[in-house]
C-alpha positions in Angstrom: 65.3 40.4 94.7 68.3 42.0 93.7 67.9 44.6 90.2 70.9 46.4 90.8 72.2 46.6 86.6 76.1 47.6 88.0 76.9 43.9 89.4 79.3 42.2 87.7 78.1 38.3 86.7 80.8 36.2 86.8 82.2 34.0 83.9 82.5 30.5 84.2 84.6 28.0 81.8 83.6 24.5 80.5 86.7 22.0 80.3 85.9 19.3 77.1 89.0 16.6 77.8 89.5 14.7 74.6 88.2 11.3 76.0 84.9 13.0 76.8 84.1 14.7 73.1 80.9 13.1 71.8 82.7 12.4 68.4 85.0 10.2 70.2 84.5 6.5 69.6 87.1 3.4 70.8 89.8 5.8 71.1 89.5 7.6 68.2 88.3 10.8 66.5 85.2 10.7 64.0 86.2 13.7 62.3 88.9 14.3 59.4 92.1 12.7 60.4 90.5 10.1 62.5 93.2 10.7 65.4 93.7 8.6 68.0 93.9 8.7 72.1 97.2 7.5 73.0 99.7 7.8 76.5 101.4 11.3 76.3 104.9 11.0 75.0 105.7 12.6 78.6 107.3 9.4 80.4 105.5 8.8 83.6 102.7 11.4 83.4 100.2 8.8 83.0 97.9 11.0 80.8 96.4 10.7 77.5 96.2 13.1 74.5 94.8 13.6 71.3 97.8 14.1 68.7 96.7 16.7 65.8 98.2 16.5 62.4 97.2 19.4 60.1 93.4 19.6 59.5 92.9 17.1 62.0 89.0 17.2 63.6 87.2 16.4 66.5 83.4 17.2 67.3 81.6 17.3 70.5 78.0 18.1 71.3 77.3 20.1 74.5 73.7 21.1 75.7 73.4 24.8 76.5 73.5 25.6 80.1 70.6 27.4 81.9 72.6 30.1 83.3 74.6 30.8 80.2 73.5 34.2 79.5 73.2 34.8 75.5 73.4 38.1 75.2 77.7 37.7 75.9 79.6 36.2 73.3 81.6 32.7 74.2 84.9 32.1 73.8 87.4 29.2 73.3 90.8 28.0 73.8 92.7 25.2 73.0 95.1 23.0 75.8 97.9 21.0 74.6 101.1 19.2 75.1 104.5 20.3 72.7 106.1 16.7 72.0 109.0 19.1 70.4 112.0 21.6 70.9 111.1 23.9 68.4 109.0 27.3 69.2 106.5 26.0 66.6 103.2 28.2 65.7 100.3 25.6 65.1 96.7 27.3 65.2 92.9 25.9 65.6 89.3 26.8 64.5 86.1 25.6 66.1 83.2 25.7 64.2 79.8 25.5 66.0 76.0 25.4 65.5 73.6 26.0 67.3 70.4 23.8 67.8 67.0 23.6 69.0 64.7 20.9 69.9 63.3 19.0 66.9 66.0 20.7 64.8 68.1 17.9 62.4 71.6 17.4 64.5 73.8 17.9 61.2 77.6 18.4 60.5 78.9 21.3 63.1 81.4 22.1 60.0 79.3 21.9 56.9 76.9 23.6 58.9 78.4 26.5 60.8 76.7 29.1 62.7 80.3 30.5 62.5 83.7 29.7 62.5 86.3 31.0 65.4 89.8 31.3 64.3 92.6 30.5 67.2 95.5 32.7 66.3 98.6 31.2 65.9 99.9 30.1 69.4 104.3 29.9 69.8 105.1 27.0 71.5 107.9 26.8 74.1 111.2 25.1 73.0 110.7 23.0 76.4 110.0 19.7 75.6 106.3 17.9 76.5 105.7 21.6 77.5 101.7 22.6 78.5 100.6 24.7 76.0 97.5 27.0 76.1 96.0 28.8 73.6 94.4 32.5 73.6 91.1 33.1 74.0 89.2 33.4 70.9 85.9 35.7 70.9 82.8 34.4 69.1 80.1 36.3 67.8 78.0 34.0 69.4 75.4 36.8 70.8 74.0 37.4 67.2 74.0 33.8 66.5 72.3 32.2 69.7 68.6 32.4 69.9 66.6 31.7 73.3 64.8 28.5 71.5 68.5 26.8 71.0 69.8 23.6 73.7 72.5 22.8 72.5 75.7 23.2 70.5 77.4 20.9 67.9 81.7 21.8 68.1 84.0 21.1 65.7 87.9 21.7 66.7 90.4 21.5 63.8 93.9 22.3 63.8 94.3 24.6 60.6 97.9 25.1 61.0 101.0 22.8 61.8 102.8 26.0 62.1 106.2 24.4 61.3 105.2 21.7 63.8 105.5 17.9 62.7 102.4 16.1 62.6 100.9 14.8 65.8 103.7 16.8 67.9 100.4 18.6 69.2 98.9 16.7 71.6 95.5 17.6 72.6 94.2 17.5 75.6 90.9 19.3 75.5 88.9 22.3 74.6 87.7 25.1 77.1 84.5 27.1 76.6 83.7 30.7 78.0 80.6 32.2 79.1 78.8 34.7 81.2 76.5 33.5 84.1 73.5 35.1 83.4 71.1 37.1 86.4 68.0 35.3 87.6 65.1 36.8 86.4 62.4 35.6 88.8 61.6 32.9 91.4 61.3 29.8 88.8 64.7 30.1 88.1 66.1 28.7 91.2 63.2 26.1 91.8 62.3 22.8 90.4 58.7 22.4 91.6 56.2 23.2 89.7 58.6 24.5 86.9 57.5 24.3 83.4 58.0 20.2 82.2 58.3 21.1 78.7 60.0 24.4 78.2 61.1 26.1 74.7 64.5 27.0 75.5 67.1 25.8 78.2 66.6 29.4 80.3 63.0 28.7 81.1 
C-alpha cells in the first residue's frame, strides 16, 4: 500500500445535462421560472437546451460519490449556448445542501449550506456561440461532513447581464472534486463490506 503524502490525486468533473436534473419534469423546470427544454435555436444541431430568463431555477439531487474526498472544496461551472450577437454578461449561483440519511430532503435554496456566486461570464458576439462559465470555488470542506450522501443543487441565473430573456440556453451544470486516497483494503472490495454504512466513504 502506497502512503506516500506527495502524490497528486486527481480531480474528476460530474457533467448534469439539463434533461437529467432531478427537478426536471415533462420538459420543464420545477424551480422559479418553470423553463422549459426546447430544440436549440442553432438550426440543425439537433440538441436541446434549457433557456434562462433572469432568476430562472433548476434543482438537481446528486448522491455523494465514494471517492469524492471532503476535505477539497468542489467547484462549479455553468455550460451554455448565446442565442445573441451582443457580448452580454449574464451570471449564476448554485445553492447546495448537504444531506444525510434520514435527514428531511428540503428546499436546496431556502435551505442552503451555502450559496456559490458564478461571476459574470462575457459572452461572444458569435451567434449560438458555446459558452462556458469559470470555475466557482465552494467552501464545501467546512460544510460537508463524513455522515452526508447526497447533495440537493439549485442553479439560478442571477443576472441577464444585458442579455434578453431566454437568449441563455442551458445546457448543463459541471461539478468539481478531488478523488480521494484509499485508506485500506475495504475500499476497493464489495465482499463482506459493511451493508449498512453511515457515510458514502465507508
Amino acid at each position: 500500500m502506497i502512503n506516500d503524502k506527495k502524490i497528486a490525486w486527481n480531480r474528476r468533473r460530474v457533467f448534469f445535462p439539463v434533461h437529467q436534473m432531478a427537478g426536471a419534469l415533462a420538459d420543464s423546470s420545477l424551480g422559479a421560472g418553470t423553463p422549459t427544454i426546447v430544440e436549440l435555436t442553432v438550426g440543425g444541431s439537433e440538441l436541446i437546451g434549457l433557456p434562462f430568463d433572469d432568476e430562472d431555477e433548476i434543482y438537481h439531487f446528486w448522491p455523494i460519490p465514494w471517492d469524492m474526498d471532503i476535505m477539497q472544496p468542489i467547484r462549479f461551472r455553468v455550460w451554455f449556448v448565446h442565442a445573441a450577437t451582443s457580448a452580454d454578461t449574464p451570471a449564476f449561483q448554485v445553492d447546495y445542501k448537504a444531506l444525510g440519511k434520514q435527514e428531511a430532503i428540503v428546499d436546496a435554496k431556502a435551505s442552503t449550506d451555502e450559496a456559490v456566486a458564478i461571476p459574470a461570464h462575457t459572452c461572444s458576439t458569435t451567434d449560438n456561440s458555446l459558452e462556458i462559465t469559470a470555475w466557482a470555488e465552494s467552501a464545501s470542506d467546512t460544510k460537508i461532513v463524513s455522515t452526508d450522501f447526497a447533495l440537493l443543487l439549485a442553479l439560478e441565473m442571477t443576472d441577464l447581464g444585458s442579455a434578453s430573456g431566454d437568449e441563455c440556453e442551458i445546457l448543463g451544470l459541471e461539478l468539481d472534486y478531488t478523488v480521494a486516497a484509499a485508506p485500506g483494503e475495504f475500499r476497493r472490495q464489495t465482499r463482506n463490506a459493511v451493508a449498512s454504512p453511515s457515510g458514502p466513504n465507508y
